[in-house]
LUMRO-207376 format. One record per residue (C-alpha): residue number from 1; x negated, z, y. Coordinates in pm, whole numbers, plus 50000, padded with zeros to 5 digits. Layout:
# LUMRO-207376
NUM, X, Z, Y
...
This chain:
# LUMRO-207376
1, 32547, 18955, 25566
2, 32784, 18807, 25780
3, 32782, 18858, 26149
4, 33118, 18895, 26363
5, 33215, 18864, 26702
6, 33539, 18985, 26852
7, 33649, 18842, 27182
8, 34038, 18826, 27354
9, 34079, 19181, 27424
10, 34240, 19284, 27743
11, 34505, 19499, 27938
12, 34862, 19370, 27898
13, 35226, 19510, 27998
14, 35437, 19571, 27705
15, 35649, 19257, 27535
16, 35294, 19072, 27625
17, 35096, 18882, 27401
18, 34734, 18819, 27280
19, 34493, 18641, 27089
20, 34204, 18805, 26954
21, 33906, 18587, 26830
22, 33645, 18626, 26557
23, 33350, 18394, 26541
24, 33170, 18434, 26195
25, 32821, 18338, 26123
26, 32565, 18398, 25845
27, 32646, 18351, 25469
28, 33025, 18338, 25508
29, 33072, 18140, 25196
30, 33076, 18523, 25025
31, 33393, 18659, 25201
32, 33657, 18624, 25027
33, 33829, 18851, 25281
34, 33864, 18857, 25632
35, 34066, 19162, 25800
36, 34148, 19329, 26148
37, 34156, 19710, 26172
38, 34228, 19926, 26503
39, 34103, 20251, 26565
40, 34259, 20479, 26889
41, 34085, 20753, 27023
42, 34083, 21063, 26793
43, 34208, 20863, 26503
44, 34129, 20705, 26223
45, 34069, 20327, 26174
46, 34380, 20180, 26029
47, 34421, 19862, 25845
48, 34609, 19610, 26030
49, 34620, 19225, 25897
50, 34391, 19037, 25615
51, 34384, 18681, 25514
52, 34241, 18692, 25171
53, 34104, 18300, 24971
54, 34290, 18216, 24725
55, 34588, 18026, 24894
56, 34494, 18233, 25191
57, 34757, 18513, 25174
58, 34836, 18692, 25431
59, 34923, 19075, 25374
60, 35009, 19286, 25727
61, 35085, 19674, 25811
62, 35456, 19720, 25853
63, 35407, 19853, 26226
64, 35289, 19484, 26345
65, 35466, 19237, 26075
66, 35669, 19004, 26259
67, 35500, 19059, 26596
68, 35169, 18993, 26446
69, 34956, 18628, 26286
70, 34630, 18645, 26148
71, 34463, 18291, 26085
72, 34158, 18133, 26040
73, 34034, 17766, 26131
74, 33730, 17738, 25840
75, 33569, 17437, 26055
76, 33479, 17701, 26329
77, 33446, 17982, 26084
78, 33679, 18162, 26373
79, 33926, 18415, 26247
80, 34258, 18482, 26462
81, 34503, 18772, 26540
82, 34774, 18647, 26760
83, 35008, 18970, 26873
84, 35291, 18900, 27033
85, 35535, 19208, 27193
86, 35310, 19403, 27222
87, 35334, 19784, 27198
88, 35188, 20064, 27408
89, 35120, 20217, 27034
90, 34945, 19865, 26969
91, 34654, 20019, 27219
92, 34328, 20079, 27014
93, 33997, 19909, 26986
94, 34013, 19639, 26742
95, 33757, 19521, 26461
96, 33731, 19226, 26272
97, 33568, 19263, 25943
98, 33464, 19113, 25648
99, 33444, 19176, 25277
100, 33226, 19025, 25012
101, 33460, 19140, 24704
102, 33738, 19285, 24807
103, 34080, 19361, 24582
104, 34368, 19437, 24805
105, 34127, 19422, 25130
106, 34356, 19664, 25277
107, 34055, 19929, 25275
108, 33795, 19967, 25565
109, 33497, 20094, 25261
110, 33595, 19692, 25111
111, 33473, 19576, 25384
112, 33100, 19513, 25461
113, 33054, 19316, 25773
114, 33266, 19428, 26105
115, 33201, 19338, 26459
116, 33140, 19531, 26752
117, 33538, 19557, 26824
118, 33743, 19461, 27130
119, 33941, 19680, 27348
120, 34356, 19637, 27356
121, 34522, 19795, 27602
122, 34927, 19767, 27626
123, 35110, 19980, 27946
124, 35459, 20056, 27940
């Protein structure tokens, strides 16, 4: 299994940005996808970014495209999700994840590795 650990998460005004950060460790060699999800209180977790191998695409929900980057430096087997103007409906605990064999990787049950998630906060 891979192990993940979020970090970057924080309490911004709206129009802020962020970086979140995802150290990787264990047998990453078997991901062949790497995603962020967010999950609000009384809600479900929702799919937000993935940077899939094989050219490393880069596939976003519509509600963060533009605003949002997800990237990954392999040397420090660190994921990134940079958010820029920043929402108050951006506010959610995020999750970095990991999937062994994913298709699409737009699905939380792809996934088989997440980390212990990060709080976002945006304020209007």
């Amino acid at each position: 299994q891979v192990q993940l650990v979020e970090s970057g998460g924080g309490s911004v005004q709206a129009g802020g940005s962020l970086r979140l950060s995802c150290a990787a460790s264990g047998y990453t060699y078997s991901s062949n996808c790497m995603g962020w999800f967010r999950q609000a209180p009384g809600k479900e977790r929702e799919w937000v970014a993935t940077i899939r191998s094989g050219g490393n695409s880069t596939y976003y929900v519509d509600s963060v495209k533009d605003r949002f980057t997800i990237s990954q430096d392999n040397a420090k087997n660190t994921v990134y999700l940079q958010m820029n103007s920043l929402k108050p409906e951006d506010t959610a605990m995020y999750y970095c994840a990991a999937a062994n064999w994913g298709s699409w990787c737009m699905s939380a049950v792809e996934y088989n590795s997440w980390g212990q998630g990060t709080q976002v906060t945006v304020s209007s």
